[in-house]
Every structure is written in structure tokens, then in C-alpha cells.
C-alpha positions as CSV (number, residue, x, y, z in Angstrom):
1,X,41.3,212.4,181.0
2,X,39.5,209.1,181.9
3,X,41.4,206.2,180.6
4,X,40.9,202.2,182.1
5,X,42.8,201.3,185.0
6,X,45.8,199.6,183.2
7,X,46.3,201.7,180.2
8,X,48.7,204.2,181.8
9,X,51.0,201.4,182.8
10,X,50.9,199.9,179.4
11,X,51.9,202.6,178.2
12,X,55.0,203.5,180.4
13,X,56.0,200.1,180.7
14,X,56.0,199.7,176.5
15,X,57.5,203.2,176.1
16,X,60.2,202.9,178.6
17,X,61.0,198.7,176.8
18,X,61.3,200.7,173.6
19,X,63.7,203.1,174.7
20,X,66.0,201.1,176.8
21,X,66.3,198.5,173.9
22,X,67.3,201.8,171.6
23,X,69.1,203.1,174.0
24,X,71.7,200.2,174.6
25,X,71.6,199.4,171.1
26,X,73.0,203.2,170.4
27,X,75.4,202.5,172.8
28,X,76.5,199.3,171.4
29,X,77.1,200.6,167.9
30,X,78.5,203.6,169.1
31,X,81.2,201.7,170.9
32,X,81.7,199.4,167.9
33,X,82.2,202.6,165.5
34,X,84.0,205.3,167.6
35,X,83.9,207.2,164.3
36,X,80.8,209.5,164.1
37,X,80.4,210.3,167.7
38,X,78.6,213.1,167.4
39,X,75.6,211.3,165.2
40,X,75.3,208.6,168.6
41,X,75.2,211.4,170.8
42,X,72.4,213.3,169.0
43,X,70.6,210.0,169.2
44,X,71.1,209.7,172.7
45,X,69.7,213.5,173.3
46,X,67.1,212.3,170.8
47,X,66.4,209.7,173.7
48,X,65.9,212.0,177.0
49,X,64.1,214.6,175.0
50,X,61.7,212.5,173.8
51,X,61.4,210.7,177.5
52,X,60.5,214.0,178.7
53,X,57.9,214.7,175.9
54,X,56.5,211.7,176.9
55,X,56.2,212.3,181.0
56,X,54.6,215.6,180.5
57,X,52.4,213.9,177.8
58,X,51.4,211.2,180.7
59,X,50.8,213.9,183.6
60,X,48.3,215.8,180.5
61,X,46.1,212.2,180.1
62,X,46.4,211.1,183.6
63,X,46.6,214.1,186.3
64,X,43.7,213.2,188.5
65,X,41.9,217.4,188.2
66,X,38.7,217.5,189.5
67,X,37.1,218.6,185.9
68,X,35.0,220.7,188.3
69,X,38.1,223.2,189.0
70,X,38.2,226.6,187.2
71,X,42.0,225.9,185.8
72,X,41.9,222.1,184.5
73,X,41.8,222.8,181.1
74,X,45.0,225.4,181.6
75,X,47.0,223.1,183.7
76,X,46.2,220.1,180.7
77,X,46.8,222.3,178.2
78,X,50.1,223.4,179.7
79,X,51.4,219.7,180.0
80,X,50.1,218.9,176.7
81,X,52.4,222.2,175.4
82,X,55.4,221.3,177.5
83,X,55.2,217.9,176.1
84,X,55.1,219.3,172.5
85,X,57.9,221.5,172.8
86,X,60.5,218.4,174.3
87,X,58.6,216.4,171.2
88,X,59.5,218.9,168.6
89,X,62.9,219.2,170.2
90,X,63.9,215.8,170.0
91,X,62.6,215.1,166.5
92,X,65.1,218.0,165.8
93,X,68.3,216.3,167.4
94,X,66.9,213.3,165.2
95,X,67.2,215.2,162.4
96,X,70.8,216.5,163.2
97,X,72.0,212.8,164.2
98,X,70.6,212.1,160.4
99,X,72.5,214.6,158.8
100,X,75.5,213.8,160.6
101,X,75.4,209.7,159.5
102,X,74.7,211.1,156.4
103,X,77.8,213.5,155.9
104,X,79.9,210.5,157.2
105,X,78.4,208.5,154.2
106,X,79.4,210.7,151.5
107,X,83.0,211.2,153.3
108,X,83.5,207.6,153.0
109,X,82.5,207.8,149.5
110,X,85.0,210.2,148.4
């Protein structure tokens, strides 16, 4: 897919900020609160999942295919699927790291 020259760094370079600065802040509060260690890691998986949503997503947009070759659309749409499948995957370790923080909460509550 034809994008300007710089947009593919952008991209990486803000994706990659975003997910360090989560990253170590996961860390951080997991070593403050040893507690719930379970909810940090599922954040953490959350983390490389999603990473690996988003490299396959960036080899879809930017694979340099000549458009005239009979399997372009196949080998983009195979990223593109690849990409959803680590996306939906880490959305459900989200999900699971919620419910955990969340079961912790009502412990504390009773």
C-alpha cells in the first residue's frame, strides 16, 4: 500500500514509545503490588501480542509487492489476517488481566 516516505516510521517509532512507557509502568506497579501477579502478567502478554498484531499489520501496509504479481492481494491479505488474529488475542488477555483486577477488588472488599 502506498503511504509517504515517513509515515511507516511514525508509526513504529509512536507505537513502540507507547508500549515501552506501558510496559515499564506494568512493571513498576507490579513490583510495588506483588499481590495480583497474575493481572500484571496478562498485561504484559497483552503487550507482545499486540506488538505482534502490529508487525504483521506494518508488513500488510508496507511490503514493497509489485501490484502487478498474481499473489499480492493473498500475501496482504494473509498479513492483514495474521495481524488480526495476534489483535484479537491480545484484547482477550486484556480482558482476563481485567477480570483478574477486578476479582482482587471485590476480595478486598469482603
Amino acid at each position: 500500500m502506498p503511504l509517504e516516505q515517513g509515515v511507516s516510521n511514525l508509526l513504529t517509532l509512536g507505537f513502540i514509545f507507547i508500549v515501552l512507557v506501558i510496559g515499564i509502568s506494568t512493571i513498576t506497579l507490579w513490583v510495588k503490588n506483588k499481590r495480583n501477579s497474575a493481572a500484571y502478567l496478562f498485561i504484559l502478554v497483552h503487550l507482545v501480542l499486540l506488538s505482534s498484531a502490529f508487525i504483521f499489520f506494518m508488513n500488510a501496509i508496507s511490503l514493497d509487492l509489485d501490484y502487478n504479481h498474481p499473489m499480492a492481494s493473498e500475501e496482504n491479505s494473509l498479513q492483514i489476517g495474521i495481524a488480526s488474529i495476534f489483535w484479537a488475542l491480545s484484547m482477550i488477555s486484556l480482558m482476563v488481566s481485567i477480570f483478574k483486577f477486578t476479582n482482587l477488588s471485590r476480595e478486598d472488599k469482603h
